[in-house]
N, C-alpha and C positions, 0 to 999 in steps of 0.2 A: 661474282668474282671467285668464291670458292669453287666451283664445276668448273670455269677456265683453269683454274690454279692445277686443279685434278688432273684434268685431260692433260696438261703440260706435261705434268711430271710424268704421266702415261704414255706422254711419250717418249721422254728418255729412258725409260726401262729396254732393255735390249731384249730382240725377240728373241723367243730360246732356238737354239738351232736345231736343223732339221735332223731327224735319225739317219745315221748312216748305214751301209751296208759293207759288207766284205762280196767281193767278186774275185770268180777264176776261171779259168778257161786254157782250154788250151786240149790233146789228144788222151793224154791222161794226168787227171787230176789226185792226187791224195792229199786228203785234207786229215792230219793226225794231231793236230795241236786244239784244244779247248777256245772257241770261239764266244765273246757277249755281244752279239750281233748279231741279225740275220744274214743270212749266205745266200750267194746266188752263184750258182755253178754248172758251169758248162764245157762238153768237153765228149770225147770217147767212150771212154772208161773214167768213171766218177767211185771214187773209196773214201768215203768218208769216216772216219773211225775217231775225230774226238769229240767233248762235249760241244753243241752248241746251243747257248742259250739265244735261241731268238727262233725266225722260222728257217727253213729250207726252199728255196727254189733250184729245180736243178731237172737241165734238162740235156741227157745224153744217149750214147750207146746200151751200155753197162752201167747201173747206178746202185751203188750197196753203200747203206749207213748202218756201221753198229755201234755208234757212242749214242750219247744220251742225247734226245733233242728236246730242250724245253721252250717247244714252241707246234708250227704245222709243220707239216712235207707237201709240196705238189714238185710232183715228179712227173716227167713223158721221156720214155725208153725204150728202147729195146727187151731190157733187160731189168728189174726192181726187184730188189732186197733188201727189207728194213729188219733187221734183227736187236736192236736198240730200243729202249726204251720211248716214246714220244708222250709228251704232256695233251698234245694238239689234238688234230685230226692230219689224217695222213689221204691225202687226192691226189692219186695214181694214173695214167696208162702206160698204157707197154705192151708188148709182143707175147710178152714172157714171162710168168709169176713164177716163185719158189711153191714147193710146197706148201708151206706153211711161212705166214705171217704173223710178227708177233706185234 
């Protein structure tokens, strides 16, 4: 009777909800406001420049993040430029690298 009783109330517990995500898109994107989420962003020209806490997907023309990202990056561009700090790992292609990456 106790293990029924258990599983009962196991099942009224509400399951937690699932993570969400922030998406955008469109020909040019700039993302400059501090995100607790992961992003997913698509688009032309991608400017990323505020914090996000979560990871990065993002896949466009032109792609530059220089806010802080405390999470990954997978990016496919044209064009990749991470000048921002990353906690993650950062999984790139592109046509076209900076100099330097930091």
């Amino acid at each position: 009777m106790l293990i029924l009783s258990t599983l009962f109330l196991l099942l009224l517990i509400p399951a937690a909800p699932a993570a969400a995500a922030t998406i955008y898109g469109g020909g040019e994107v700039r993302i400059d406001r501090d995100i607790s989420d992961d992003v997913y962003v698509f688009g032309g020209n991608l400017d990323i420049s505020g914090d996000i806490s979560g990871d990065i997907i993002a896949a466009g023309g032109n792609i530059t993040v220089t806010g802080r990202v405390d999470g990954n990056i997978i990016a496919t561009g044209g064009g990749i430029t991470v000048n921002g700090p990353v906690t993650g790992t950062v999984r790139a292609a592109g046509t076209s690298w900076p100099e330097r990456v930091r």
